[in-house]
N, C-alpha and C positions, 0 to 999 in steps of 0.2 A: 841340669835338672832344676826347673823351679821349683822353690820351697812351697810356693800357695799351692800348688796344681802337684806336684809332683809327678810331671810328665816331663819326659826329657826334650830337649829342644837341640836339633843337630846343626853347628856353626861353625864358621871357620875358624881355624887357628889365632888371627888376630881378632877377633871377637871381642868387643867391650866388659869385661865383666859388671852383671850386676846387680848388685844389693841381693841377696837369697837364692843366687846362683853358684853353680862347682861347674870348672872348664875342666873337660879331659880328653886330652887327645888321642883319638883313636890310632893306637900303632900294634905292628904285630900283628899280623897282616894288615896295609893300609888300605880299606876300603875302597872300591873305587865305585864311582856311578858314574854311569851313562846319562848325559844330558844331549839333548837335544835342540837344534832351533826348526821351525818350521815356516814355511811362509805357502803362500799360492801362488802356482807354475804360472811364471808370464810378469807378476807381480813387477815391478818396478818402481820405487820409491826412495827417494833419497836415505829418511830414515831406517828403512831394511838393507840396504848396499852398506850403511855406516856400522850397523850392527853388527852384519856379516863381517865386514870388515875388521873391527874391532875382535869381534871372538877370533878371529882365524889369525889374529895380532898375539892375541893374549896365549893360544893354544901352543905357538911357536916357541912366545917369551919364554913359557914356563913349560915345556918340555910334555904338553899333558899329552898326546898322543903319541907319548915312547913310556912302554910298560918297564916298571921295575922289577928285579925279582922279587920284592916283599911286596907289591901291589896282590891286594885278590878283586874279583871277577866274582860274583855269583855265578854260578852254571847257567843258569837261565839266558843273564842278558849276553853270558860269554856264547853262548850255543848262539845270540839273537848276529853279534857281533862279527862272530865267524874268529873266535879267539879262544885259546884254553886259561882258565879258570885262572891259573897261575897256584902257588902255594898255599896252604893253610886251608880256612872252610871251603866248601865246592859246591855248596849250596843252601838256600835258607833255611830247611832243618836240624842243620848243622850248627846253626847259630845258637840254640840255645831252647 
């Protein structure tokens, strides 16, 4: 959360901390999101094959498309996903 603005700013764990900010990492149930890449059908270009390539590297390293049991799901994108929720909130009214 920045001090000037007091809006919170969502970032990854290694994240720079700085000056008038507080890191806190979200656990219990670990949030998850759905991110997407997109391109157009047919498309061929060095730089999107490298991209592609690269996420579908990085999804593997890091185990992101094997669900935990403390992972949660909104209902939403879990219904979108074709996945159940998993543990804890089940969806964004839930939140708070």
């Amino acid at each position: 959360m920045t001090a000037k603005t007091g809006h919170p700013v969502l970032a990854v764990i290694g994240y720079s901390a700085i000056p008038g900010t507080v890191l806190r990492p979200l656990a219990d149930p670990v949030p998850l999101s759905p991110v997407s890449l997109v391109w157009r059908r047919g498309l061929r270009h060095p730089g999107v094959d490298a991209l592609r390539t690269a996420a579908a590297e990085l999804a593997a390293a890091g185990n992101w498309l094997v669900r935990r049991d403390a992972d949660w799901v909104p209902r939403e994108d879990a219904e979108v996903l074709g996945a159940p929720p998993g543990p804890g909130l089940t969806d964004a009214s839930s939140a708070g």
